[in-house]
TORKEKE-320104 format. One record per residue (C-alpha): residue number from 1; residue in one letter; x, z, y. Coordinates in Angstrom, 2 decimals. Example, Ala and Ser with C-alpha at 12.3 -4.5 7.8 and 13.67 -1.06 7.14 Angstrom:
% TORKEKE-320104
REC    k  r     east       up    north
REC    1  a    12.30     7.80    -4.50
REC    2  s    13.67     7.14    -1.06
This chain:
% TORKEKE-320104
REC    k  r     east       up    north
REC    1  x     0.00     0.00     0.00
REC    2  x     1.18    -1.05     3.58
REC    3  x     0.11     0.15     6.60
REC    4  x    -0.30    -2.63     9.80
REC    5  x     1.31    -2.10    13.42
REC    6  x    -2.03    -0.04    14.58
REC    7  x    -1.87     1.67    11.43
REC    8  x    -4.71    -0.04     9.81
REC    9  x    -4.22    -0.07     5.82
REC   10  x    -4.74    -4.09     4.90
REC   11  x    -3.15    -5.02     1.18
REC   12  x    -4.57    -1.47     0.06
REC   13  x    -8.09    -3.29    -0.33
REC   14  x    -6.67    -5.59    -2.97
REC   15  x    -5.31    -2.64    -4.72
REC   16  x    -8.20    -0.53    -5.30
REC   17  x   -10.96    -3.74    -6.71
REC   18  x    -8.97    -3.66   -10.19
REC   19  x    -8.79     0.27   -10.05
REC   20  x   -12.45     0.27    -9.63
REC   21  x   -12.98    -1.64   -12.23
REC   22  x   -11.14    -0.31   -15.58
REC   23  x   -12.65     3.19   -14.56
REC   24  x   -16.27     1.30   -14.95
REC   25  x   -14.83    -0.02   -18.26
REC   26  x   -13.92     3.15   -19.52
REC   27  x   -17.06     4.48   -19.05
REC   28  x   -19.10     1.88   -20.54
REC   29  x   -17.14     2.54   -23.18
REC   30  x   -18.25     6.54   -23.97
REC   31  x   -22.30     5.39   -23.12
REC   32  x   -24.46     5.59   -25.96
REC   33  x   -26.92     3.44   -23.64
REC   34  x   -25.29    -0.37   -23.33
REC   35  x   -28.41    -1.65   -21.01
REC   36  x   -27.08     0.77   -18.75
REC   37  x   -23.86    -1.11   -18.22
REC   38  x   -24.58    -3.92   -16.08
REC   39  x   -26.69    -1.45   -13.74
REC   40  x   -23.83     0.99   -12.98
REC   41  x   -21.40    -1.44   -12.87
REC   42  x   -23.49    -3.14    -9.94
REC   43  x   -23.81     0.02    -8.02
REC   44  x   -20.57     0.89    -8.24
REC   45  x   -19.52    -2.91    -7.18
REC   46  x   -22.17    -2.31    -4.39
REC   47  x   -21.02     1.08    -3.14
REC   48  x   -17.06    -0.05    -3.06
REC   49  x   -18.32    -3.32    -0.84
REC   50  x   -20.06    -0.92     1.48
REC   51  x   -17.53     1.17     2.25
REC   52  x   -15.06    -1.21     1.96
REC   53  x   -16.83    -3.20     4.79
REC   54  x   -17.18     0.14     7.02
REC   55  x   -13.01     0.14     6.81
REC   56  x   -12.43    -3.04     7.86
REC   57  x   -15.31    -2.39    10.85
REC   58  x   -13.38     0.30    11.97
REC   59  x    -9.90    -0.91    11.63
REC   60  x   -10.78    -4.23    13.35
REC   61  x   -12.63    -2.02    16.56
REC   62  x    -9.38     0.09    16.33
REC   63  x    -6.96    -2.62    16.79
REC   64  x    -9.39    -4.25    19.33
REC   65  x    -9.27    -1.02    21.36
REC   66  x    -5.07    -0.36    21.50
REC   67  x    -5.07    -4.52    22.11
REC   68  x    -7.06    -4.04    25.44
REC   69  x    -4.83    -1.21    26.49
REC   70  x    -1.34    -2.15    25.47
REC   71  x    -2.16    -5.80    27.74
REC   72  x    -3.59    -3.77    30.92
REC   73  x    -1.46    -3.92    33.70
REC   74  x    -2.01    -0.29    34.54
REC   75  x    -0.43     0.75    31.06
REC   76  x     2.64    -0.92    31.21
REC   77  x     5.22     1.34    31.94
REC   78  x     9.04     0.50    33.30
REC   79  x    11.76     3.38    33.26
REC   80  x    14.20     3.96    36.32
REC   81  x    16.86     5.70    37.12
REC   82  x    15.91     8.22    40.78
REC   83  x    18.88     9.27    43.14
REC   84  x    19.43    12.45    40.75
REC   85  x    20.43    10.18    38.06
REC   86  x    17.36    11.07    35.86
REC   87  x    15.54     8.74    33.16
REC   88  x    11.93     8.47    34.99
REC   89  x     9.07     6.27    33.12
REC   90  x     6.10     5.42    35.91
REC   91  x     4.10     2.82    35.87
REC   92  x     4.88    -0.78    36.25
REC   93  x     2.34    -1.20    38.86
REC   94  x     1.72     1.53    41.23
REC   95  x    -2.00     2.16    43.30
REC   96  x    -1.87     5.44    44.12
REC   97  x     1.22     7.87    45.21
REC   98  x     1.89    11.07    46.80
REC   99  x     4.65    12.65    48.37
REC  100  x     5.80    16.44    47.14
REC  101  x     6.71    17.41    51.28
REC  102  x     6.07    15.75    54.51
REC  103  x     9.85    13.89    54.77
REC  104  x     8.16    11.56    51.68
REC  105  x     4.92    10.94    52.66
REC  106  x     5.74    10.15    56.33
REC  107  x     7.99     7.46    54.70
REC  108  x     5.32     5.89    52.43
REC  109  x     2.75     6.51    55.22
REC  110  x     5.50     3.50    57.20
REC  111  x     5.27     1.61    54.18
REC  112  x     2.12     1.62    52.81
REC  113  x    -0.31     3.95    53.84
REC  114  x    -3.01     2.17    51.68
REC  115  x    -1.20     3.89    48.65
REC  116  x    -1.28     7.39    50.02
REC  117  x    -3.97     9.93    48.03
REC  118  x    -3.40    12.45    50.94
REC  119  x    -1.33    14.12    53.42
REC  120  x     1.00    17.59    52.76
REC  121  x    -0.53    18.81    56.06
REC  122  x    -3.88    17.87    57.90
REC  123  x    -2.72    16.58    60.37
REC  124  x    -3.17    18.21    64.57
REC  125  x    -4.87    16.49    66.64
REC  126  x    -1.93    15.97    68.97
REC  127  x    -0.86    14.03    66.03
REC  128  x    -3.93    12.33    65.40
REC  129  x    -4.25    10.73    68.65
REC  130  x    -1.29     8.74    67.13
REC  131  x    -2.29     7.55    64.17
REC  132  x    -4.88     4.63    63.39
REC  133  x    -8.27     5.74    62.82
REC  134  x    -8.52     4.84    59.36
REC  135  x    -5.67     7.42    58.23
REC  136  x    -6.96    10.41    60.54
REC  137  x    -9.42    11.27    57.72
REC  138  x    -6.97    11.54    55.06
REC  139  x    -6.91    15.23    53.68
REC  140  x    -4.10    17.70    53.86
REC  141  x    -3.23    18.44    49.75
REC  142  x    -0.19    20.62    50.55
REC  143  x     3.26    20.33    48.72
REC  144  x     6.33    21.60    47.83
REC  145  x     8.41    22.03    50.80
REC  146  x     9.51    24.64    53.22
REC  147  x     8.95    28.58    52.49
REC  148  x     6.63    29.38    49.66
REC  149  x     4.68    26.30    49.90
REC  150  x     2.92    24.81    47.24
REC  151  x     0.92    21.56    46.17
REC  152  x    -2.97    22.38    45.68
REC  153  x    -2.39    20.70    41.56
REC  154  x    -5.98    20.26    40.74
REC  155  x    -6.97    18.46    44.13
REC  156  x    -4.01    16.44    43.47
REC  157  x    -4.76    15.98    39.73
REC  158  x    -8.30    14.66    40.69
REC  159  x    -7.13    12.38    42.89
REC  160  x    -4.76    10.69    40.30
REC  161  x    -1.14     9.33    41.55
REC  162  x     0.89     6.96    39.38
REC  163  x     4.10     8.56    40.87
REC  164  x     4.92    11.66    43.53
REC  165  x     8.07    10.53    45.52
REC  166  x    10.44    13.71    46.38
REC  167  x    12.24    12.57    49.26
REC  168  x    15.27    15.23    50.02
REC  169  x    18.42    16.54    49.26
REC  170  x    19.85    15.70    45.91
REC  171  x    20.74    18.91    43.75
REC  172  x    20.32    20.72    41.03
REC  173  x    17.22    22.83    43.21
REC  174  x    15.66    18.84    43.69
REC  175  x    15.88    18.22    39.89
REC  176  x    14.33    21.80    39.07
REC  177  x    11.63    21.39    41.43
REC  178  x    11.00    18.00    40.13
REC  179  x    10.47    19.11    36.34
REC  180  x     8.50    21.27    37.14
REC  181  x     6.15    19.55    39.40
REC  182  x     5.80    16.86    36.79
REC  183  x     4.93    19.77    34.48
REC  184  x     2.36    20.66    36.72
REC  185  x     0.89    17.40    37.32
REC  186  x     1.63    15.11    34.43
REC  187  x     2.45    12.61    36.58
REC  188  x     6.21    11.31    36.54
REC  189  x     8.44    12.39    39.82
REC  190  x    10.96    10.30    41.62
REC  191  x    13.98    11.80    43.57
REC  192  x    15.03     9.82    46.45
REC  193  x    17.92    10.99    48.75
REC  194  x    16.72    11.65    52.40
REC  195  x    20.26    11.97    53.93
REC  196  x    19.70    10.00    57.60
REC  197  x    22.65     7.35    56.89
REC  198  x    20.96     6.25    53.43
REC  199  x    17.53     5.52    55.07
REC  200  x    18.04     2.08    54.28
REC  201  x    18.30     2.74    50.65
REC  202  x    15.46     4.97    50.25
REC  203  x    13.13     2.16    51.54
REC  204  x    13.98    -0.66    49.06
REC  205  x    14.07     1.96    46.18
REC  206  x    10.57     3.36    47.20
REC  207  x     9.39    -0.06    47.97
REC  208  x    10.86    -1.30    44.81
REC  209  x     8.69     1.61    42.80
REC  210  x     5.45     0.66    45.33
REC  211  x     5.76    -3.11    44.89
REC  212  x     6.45    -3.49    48.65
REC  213  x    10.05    -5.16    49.12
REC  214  x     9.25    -7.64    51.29
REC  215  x     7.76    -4.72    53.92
REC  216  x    10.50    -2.31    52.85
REC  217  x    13.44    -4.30    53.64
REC  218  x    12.13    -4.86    56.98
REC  219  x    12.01    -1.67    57.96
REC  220  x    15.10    -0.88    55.92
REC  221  x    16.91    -3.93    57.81
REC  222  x    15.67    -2.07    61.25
REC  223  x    17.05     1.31    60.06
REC  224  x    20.30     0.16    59.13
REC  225  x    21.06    -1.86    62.43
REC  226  x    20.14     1.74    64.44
REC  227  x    22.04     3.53    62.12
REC  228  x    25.20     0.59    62.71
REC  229  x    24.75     0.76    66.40
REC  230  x    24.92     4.73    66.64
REC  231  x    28.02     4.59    64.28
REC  232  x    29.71     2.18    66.75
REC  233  x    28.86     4.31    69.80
REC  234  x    30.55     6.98    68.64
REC  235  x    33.44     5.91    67.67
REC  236  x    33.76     5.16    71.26
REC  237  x    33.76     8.51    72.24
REC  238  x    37.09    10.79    72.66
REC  239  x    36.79    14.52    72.35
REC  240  x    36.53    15.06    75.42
REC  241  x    33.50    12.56    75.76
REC  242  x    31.02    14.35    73.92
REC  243  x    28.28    16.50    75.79
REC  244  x    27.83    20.05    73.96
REC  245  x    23.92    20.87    72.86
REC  246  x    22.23    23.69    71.76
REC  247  x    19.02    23.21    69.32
REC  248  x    16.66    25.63    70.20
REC  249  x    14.25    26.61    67.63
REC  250  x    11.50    29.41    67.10
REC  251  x     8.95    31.09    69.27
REC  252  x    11.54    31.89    72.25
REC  253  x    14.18    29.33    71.05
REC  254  x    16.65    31.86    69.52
REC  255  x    16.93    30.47    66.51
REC  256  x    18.97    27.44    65.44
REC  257  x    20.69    25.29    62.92
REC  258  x    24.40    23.94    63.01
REC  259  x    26.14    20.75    62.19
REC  260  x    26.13    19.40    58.74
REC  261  x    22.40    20.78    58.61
REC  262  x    19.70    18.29    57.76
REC  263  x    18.07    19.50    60.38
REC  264  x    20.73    18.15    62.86
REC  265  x    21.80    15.27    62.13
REC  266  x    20.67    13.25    64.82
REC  267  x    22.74    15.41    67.19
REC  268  x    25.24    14.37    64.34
REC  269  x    25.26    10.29    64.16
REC  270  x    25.05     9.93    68.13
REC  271  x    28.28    12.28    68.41
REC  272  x    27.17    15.30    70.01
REC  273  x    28.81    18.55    69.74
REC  274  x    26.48    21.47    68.70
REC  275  x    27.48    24.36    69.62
REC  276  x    26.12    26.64    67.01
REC  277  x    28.40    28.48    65.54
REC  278  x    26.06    30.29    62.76
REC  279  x    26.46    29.96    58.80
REC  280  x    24.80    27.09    57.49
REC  281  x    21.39    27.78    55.71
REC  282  x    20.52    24.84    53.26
REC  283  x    16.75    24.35    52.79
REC  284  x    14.70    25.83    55.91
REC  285  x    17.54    27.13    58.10
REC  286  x    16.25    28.65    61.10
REC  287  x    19.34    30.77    61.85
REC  288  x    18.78    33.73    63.97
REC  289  x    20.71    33.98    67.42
REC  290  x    20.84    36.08    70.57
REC  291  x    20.49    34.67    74.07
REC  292  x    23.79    36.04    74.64
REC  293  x    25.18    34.14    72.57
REC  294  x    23.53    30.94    73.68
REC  295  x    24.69    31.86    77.22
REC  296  x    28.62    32.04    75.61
REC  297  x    28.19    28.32    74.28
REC  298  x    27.19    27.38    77.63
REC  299  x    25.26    23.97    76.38
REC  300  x    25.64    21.15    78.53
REC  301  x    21.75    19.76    76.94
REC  302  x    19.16    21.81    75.30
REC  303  x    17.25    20.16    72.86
REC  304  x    13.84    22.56    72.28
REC  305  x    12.05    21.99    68.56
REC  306  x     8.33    19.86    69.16
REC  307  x     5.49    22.52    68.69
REC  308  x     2.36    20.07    67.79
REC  309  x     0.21    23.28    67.24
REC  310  x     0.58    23.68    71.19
REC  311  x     1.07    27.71    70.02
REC  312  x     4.97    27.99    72.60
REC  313  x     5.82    27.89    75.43
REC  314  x    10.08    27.27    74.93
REC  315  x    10.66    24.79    77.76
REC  316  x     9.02    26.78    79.97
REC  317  x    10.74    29.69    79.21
REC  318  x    13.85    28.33    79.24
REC  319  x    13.81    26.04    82.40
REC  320  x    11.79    28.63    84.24
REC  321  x    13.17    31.98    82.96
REC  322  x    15.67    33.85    84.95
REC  323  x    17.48    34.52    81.46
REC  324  x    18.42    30.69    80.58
REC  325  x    19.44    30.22    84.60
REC  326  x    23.03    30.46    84.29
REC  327  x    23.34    28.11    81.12
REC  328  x    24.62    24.87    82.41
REC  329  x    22.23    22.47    80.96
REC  330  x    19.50    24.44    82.86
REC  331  x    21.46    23.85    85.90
REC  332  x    21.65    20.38    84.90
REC  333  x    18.10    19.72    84.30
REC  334  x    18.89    18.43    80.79
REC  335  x    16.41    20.51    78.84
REC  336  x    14.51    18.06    76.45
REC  337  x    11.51    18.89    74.43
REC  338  x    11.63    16.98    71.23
REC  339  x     8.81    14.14    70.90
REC  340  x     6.41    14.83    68.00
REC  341  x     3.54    12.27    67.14
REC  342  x     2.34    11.54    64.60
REC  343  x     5.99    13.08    63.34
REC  344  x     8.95    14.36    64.34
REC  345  x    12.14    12.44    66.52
REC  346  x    14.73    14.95    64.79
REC  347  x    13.34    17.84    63.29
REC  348  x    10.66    20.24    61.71
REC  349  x    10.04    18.57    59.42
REC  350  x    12.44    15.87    59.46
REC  351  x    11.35    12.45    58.87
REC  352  x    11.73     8.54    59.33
REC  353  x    11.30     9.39    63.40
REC  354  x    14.70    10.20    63.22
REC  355  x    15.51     6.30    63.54
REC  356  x    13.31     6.67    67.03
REC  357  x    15.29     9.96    67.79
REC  358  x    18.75     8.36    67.98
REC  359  x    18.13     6.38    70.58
REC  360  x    16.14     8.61    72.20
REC  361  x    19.10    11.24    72.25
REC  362  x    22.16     8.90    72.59
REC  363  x    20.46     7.65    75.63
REC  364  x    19.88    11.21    77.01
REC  365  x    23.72    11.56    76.22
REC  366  x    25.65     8.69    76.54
REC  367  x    23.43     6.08    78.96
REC  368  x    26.24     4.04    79.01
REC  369  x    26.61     3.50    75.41
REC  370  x    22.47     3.41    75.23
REC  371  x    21.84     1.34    77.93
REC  372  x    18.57    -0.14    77.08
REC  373  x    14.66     0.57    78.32
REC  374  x    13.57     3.17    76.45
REC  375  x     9.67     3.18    76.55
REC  376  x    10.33    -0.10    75.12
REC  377  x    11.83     0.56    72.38
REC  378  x     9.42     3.28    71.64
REC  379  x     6.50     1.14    72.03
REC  380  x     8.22    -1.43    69.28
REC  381  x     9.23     1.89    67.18
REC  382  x     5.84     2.79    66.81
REC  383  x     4.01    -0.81    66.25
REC  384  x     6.84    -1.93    63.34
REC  385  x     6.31     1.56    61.73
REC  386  x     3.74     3.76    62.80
REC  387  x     0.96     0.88    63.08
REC  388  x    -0.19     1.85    66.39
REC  389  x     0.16     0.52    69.84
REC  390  x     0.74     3.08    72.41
REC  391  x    -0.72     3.34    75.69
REC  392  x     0.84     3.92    79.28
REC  393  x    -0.85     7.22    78.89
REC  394  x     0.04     8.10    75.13
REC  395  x     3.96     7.22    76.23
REC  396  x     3.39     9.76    79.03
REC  397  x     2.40    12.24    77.15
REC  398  x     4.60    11.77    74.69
REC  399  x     7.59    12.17    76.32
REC  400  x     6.21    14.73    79.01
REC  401  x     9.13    16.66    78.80
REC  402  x    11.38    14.50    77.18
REC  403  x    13.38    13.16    79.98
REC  404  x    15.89    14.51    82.94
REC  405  x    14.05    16.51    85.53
REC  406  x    17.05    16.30    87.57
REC  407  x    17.56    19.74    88.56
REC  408  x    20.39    19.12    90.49
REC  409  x    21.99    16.11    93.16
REC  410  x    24.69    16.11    90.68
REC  411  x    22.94    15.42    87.47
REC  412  x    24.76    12.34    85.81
REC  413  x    22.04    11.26    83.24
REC  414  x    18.96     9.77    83.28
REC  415  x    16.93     7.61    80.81
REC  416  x    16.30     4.17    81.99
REC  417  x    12.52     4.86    81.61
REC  418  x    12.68     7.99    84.12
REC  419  x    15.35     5.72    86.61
REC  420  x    12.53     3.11    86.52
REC  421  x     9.64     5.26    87.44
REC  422  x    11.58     7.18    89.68
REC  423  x    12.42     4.08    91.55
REC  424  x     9.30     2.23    91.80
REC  425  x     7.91     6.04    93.42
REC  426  x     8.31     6.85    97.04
REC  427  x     8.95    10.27    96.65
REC  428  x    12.15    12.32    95.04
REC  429  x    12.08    15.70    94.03
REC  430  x    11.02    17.75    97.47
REC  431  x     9.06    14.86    98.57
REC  432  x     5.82    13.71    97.63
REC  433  x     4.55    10.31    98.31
REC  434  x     0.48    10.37    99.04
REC  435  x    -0.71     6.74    98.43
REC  436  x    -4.42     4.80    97.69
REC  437  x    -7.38     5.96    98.82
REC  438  x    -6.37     8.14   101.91
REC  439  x    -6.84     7.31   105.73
REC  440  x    -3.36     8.80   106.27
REC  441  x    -0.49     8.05   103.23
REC  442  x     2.49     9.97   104.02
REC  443  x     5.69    11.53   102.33
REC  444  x     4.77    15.49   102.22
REC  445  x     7.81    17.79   102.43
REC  446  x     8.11    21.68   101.97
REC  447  x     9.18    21.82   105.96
REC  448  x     5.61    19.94   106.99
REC  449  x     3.41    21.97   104.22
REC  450  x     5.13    24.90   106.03
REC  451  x     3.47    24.17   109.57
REC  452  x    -0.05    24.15   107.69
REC  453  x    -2.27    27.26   106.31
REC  454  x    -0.47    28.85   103.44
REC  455  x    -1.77    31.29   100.50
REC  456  x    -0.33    33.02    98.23
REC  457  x    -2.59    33.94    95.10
REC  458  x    -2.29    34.80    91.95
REC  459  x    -3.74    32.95    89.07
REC  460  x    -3.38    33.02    85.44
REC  461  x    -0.97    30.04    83.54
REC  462  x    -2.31    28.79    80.31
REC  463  x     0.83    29.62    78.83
REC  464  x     2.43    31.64    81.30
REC  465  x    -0.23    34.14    81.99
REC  466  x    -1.11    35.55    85.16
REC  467  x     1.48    34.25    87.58
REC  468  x     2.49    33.79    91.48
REC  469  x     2.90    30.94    93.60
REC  470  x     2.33    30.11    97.44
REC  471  x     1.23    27.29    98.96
REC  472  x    -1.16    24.97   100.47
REC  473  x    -4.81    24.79    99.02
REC  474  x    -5.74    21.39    97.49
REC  475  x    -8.78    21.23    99.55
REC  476  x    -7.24    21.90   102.69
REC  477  x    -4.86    19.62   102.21
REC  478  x    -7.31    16.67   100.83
REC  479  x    -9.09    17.42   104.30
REC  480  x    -6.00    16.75   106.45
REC  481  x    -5.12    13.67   104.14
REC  482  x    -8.31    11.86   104.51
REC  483  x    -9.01    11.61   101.04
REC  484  x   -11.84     8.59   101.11
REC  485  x   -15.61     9.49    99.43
REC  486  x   -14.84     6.42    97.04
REC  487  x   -11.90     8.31    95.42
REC  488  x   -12.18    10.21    91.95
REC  489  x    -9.19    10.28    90.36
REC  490  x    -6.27    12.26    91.55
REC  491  x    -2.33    11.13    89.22
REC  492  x     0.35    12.89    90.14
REC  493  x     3.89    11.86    89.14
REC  494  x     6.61    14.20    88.53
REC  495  x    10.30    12.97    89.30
REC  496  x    10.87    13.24    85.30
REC  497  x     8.32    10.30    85.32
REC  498  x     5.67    12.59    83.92
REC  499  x     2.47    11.53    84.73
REC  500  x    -0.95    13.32    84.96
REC  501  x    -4.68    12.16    85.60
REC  502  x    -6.79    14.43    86.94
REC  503  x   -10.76    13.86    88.05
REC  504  x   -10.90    15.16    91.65
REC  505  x   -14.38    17.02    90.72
REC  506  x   -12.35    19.06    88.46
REC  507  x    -9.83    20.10    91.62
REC  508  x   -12.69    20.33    93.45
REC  509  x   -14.34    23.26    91.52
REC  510  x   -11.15    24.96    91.64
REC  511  x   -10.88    27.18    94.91
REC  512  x    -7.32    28.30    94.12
REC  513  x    -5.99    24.82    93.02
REC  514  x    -2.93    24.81    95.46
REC  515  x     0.02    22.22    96.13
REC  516  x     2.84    25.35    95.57
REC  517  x     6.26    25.60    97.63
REC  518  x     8.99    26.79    95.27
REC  519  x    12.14    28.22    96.56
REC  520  x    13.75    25.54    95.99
REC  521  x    12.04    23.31    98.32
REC  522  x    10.15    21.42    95.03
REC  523  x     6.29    20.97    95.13
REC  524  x     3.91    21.42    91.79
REC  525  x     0.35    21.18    91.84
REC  526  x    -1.41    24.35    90.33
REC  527  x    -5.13    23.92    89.25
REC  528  x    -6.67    27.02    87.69
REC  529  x    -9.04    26.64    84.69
REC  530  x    -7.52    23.52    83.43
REC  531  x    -4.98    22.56    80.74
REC  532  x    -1.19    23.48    81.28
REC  533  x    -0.21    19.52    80.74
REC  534  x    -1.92    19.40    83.92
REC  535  x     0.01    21.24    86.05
REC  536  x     2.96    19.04    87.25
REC  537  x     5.92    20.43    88.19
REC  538  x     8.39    19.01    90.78
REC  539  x     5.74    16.38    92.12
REC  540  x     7.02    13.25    93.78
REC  541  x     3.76    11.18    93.96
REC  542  x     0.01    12.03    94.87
REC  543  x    -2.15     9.08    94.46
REC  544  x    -5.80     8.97    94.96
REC  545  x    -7.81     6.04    92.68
């Protein structure tokens, strides 16, 4: 008896007909009744054919059954060697995939956000507002990344990947996590190295696995010239060339991260020298510092971590407070809040907007080297990968504190973006420019806001709390500028080409909205009972639409 490839038994038939029969023989044989004979013999002929018949129904639906699925595409299985040098078996055509943290989905989410099952983290609506509407919806199904994080496995399991990509360091910590996610999910698990000079090579082997090349080496292609043009620059730079920073991290930015940390190297490829001089931390990092110590490095730039939960106030603190005052890059005016939408330009967590964030800091640091416009470029960052088209208005936003505010006459750098709007304004910091719909457009100064009624009040900050300024009320001042009837809208330009629209009905209703005098001779515009982003600081243009 032999046994067919879908272990179906086939000769065996042919074996058991003459086995049947001698049995039948033998017992005709010990009958005392021969007219029985033919009748048993029939019934037992009759009973083999039945089941006999039943076999070979079975068998034949058996075989039909493994045929269908052994030819379906979404059975056939390839096996590939991941960055960790492990044997992985996933399928050979790949619908649906998930990321274990944030670094790998926001890379598939460039590539192919059709394939995503979910997010690691719903995402805020600051980082909604740049992201297509089709993808906003997409559910949050957690992961394993950070501190004590975890995937939620029977969400995930529901939803049914072919393949979770983990996108980070490779170690023996990666290949652990990885066997045991697989263990959790039953779905196979792909390590891909995340270091920021092998972006290029993560996207062809995820595209490779997602059946994407064509879109993968494009943005791999992009990557790679960024990544070229960075390692040029800095070879260009001496020692004595490269500007000193200090990442500030945490809810008062006293905690940090040194070089050779994922976590920096941004600061890294564009040649910076961070100052941190703290143990490194692999994984989450977060070292703890005291100000003191930041005051020692004495930073020429500040970079401050994003905070798309809206729930810090770092920049403020640190250009405003009395404590950071002495540290040169607050002198400077080169304190830089990190873009974040939809993700990261550097940091927390890091992600493919690190090919946005080196030219967004080499250009804060070396303008020279990075001479190019940069709301450009981050218009075409955000179309070739994000699939969105930003606004005037998004851009502003974006980058609210992202560029020079100029702090001092002898401030070196400035982004071409901020030189450009600066430029085109008729006011620098100390002077405002009041243009549109007014019967008299003039250049305000602190000296001429002086010779009008001035308050001082006391009014709370949305993040600042209850704070003190001085100056001239906005309706006083609307009053002596003619504002015309026809006017609504009020924009206001800071000299860091920050931009703000505000309805005038929403000044109106504020008695205490004031245009404030600092000491320093710099105007701001304080309105009361509206949103900090609001309240621009170091105003250069007033103009009424």
């Amino acid at each position: 008896m032999s046994a067919n490839k879908n272990g179906c038994t086939t000769r065996a038939h042919q074996a058991r007909e003459p086995r049947a029969s001698t049995e039948v023989r033998s017992a005709a044989r010990s009958t005392a009744r021969p007219t029985a004979r033919p009748t048993a013999i029939f019934l037992v002929l009759l009973l083999l054919s039945i089941l006999l018949s039943l076999s070979a129904v079975a068998c034949s639906s058996e075989q039909d059954a493994v045929g269908t699925t052994s030819t379906s595409t979404s059975q056939q299985t390839v096996t590939i060697t991941d960055h960790a040098g492990r044997q992985v078996t996933i399928p050979a055509h790949v619908g649906r995939v998930f990321g274990s943290g944030p670094t790998a989905t926001n890379l598939i989410y460039t590539l192919a956000p059709e394939l995503l099952i979910g997010w690691n983290i719903t995402p805020t609506e600051q980082e909604k507002e740049y992201i297509p509407a089709e993808y906003r919806t997409m559910v949050g199904l957690g992961g394993w990344f950070g501190k004590n994080t975890t995937g939620n496995v029977e969400e995930i399991i529901k939803l049914a990947p072919d393949v979770v990509i983990s996108l980070g360091d490779v170690d023996e910590a990666a290949v652990s996590d990885a066997e045991r996610i697989q263990g959790l999910l039953g779905v196979p698990v792909v390590i891909v190295d995340s270091n920021l000079a092998k972006t290029g090579e993560a996207y062809r082997f995820i595209g490779e696995i997602l059946g994407v090349q064509e879109r993968a080496e494009e943005l791999a292609a992009y990557s790679d010239e960024i990544l070229r043009q960075a390692q040029d620059n800095t070879a260009k730079l001496t020692e004595a060339d490269r500007i000193s920073v200090y990442y500030a991290e945490g809810g008062k930015g006293l905690h940090t991260d040194p070089e050779g940390s994922n976590h920096t190297e941004v600061f890294s490829v564009v040649g910076a020298k961070n100052v941190a001089d703290v143990e490194l931390q692999q994984g989450y990092g977060m070292s703890p510092v005291s100000l003191e110590q930041v005051i020692a490095w004495n930073p020429q730039a500040i970079f401050v971590a994003s905070d798309p939960a809206g729930e810090t106030n770092v920049h403020e603190q640190i250009t405003t407070g009395a404590d950071w005052a002495t540290i040169q890059a607050v002198k400077d005016g080169r304190v830089y809040e990190i873009p974040h939408g939809p993700f990261d330009w550097v940091d927390r967590p890091y992600s493919i907007g690190r090919i946005l964030g080196i030219p967004w800091v080499g250009n804060l640091l070396y303008p020279e080297l990075y001479d190019f416009d940069m709301q450009a470029k981050v218009k075409e960052f955000y179309e070739l990968f994000y699939h969105f088209d930003l606004t005037d208005e998004q851009m502003q936003r974006l980058m609210e504190h992202a560029v020079p505010t100029n702090a001092t006459a002898g401030s070196e750098t400035t982004t071409t973006a901020a030189a450009a709007t600066a430029s085109s304004s008729a006011g620098t910091s100390g002077n405002a420019a009041v243009k549109g719909m007014v019967d008299n457009p003039t250049a305000l100064t602190a000296a001429e806001l002086e010779t009008m009624t001035v308050t001082e009040i006391t009014v709370e900050h949305p993040k600042l709390g209850m704070t003190d300024y001085r100056g001239v009320r906005l309706s006083d001042l609307f009053a002596a500028l003619g504002v015309q009837s026809e006017a609504t809208t009020l924009v206001m330009t800071a000299s860091d080409a920050y931009m703000a629209e505000v309805p005038l009905s929403d000044i109106q209703g504020s008695a205490d909205a004031i245009l404030a005098i600092g000491d320093d001779g710099r105007l701001s515009v304080v309105i009361p009972g509206i949103e900090s982003k609001s309240w621009v600081k170091d105003v250069v243009s007033l103009e009424f639409k």
